[in-house]
Steps between C-alpha positions, in 0.01 A plus 500: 500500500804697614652451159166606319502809666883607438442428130189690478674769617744472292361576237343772567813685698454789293201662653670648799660762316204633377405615793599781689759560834273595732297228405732207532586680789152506696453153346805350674397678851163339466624159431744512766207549772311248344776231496441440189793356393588599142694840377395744334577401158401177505160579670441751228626263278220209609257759496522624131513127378183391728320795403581438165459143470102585678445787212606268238251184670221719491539617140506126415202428750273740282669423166796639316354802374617810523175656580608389870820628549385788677362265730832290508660841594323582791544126618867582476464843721249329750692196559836677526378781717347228734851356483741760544253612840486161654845582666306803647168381574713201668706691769229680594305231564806357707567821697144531592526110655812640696337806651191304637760266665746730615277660804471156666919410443570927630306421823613134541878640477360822687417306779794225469748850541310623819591145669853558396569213279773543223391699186554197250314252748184752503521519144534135453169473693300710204624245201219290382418324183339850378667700226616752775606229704758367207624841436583557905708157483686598205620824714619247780700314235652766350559634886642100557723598201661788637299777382371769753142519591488865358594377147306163515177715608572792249507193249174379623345848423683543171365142395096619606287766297357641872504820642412345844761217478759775441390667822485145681873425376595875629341399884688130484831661441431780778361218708834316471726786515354654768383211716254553792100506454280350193217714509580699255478221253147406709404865395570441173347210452137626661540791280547292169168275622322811503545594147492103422100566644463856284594311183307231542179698570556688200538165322185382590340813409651460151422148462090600469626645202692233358224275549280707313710497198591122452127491526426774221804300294389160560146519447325837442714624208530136290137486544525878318728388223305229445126653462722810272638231302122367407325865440753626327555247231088435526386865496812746404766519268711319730771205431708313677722192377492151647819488642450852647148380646712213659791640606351812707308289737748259544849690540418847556275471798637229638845690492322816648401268755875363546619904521219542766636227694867612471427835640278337804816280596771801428313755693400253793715592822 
């Protein structure tokens, strides 16, 4: 599969430089707090040739004609937008997992620090299976292997797309530099759960609206198409081809369903 992959991007290696510095640039940020592990070039590289290789299926799908190759083209943009802001959409979604964690491991290593126990033990205590919980035992490797905490924690923020983690990072290292009390990590962690609780009423709030779309686009507008399909090739001057007639109800709404979904999930807390 491995193998598959390298060749397909391969050949397609010259897309990159198409594209501009700032770009690549952003890009490479982006899949660096994802953990996506491919660079720059050859992730732009896979996503030319997938995009491609879609535009090209769907062309075939409705015929080779090339009445459809505006259709093939926005295939192309669609699918290679979608690709190129996976990386984005992706660490997002991963520092949004971290801060909902991180107020439980703050005032577990809060309290651990008021009953004086070492800094590494207390934040040993925090690791779980969780994605947070992975990141805080690869500071304490790279702490086993002779880096300072500062530069394994400043790593740790560097690696997460989170204002909140940043700040988190900042307390740990005046935590362990400065010793003594944990409730100012306990402070910060109520104070993130508060705007964990704001966000999440504004989420519901916004997900009355939601509902009432995939609703409109599942049902009320098909139902639409379909009755302006019948009186206006019955009554008006109105045509529309077979594989239009076909194709609108079953890949445009259903994909304006898919969109509707994507935006629930990215804009859920």
């Amino acid at each position: 599969m491995n193998s598959l992959v390298d060749n397909f991007i391969a050949k397609f290696s010259f897309a990159p430089k198409y594209f501009s510095r700032n770009f690549r640039k952003k890009l490479a940020r982006d899949l660096f707090q994802a953990r996506v592990r491919y660079s720059v070039e050859d992730y732009l590289s896979l996503c030319f040739g997938l995009s491609l290789t879609c535009s090209l299926f769907s062309l075939a799908l409705l015929s080779v004609s090339l009445d459809y190759a505006p259709f093939s083209v926005v295939v192309f943009v669609v699918c290679f937008f979608a690709l190129v802001k996976h990386p984005e959409i992706r660490k997002k979604r991963r520092a949004k997992e971290i801060e909902k964690e991180l107020p439980d491991a703050l005032r577990l290593i809060g309290i651990e620090l008021n009953m004086n126990l070492p800094f590494e033990t207390a934040v040993k205590s925090a690791c779980s299976d969780s994605g947070l919980g992975k990141e805080l035992r690869q500071v304490l490797r790279m702490i086993e292997n002779g880096a300072s905490p500062q530069e394994a924690f400043r790593s740790f923020s560097d690696r997460t797309d989170s204002n909140f983690a940043k700040r988190a990072c900042a307390q740990l290292i005046e935590a362990y530099e400065r010793g003594g009390s944990g409730g100012t990590l306990k402070k910060l962690a109520e104070e993130q759960e508060s705007i964990i609780r704001a966000r999440l009423k504004e989420y519901n709030g916004k997900m009355i609206v939601y509902s009432l779309l995939f609703i409109a686009a599942s049902a009320v507008f098909p139902a639409i198409f379909q009755a302006f399909v019948i009186v206006g090739s019955s009554f008006l001057s109105f045509s529309i081809s077979p594989v239009q007639a076909l194709l609108i109800p079953v890949l445009f709404f259903p994909f304006v369903n898919l969109v509707i979904f994507v935006v629930v999930r990215w804009r859920s807390p």
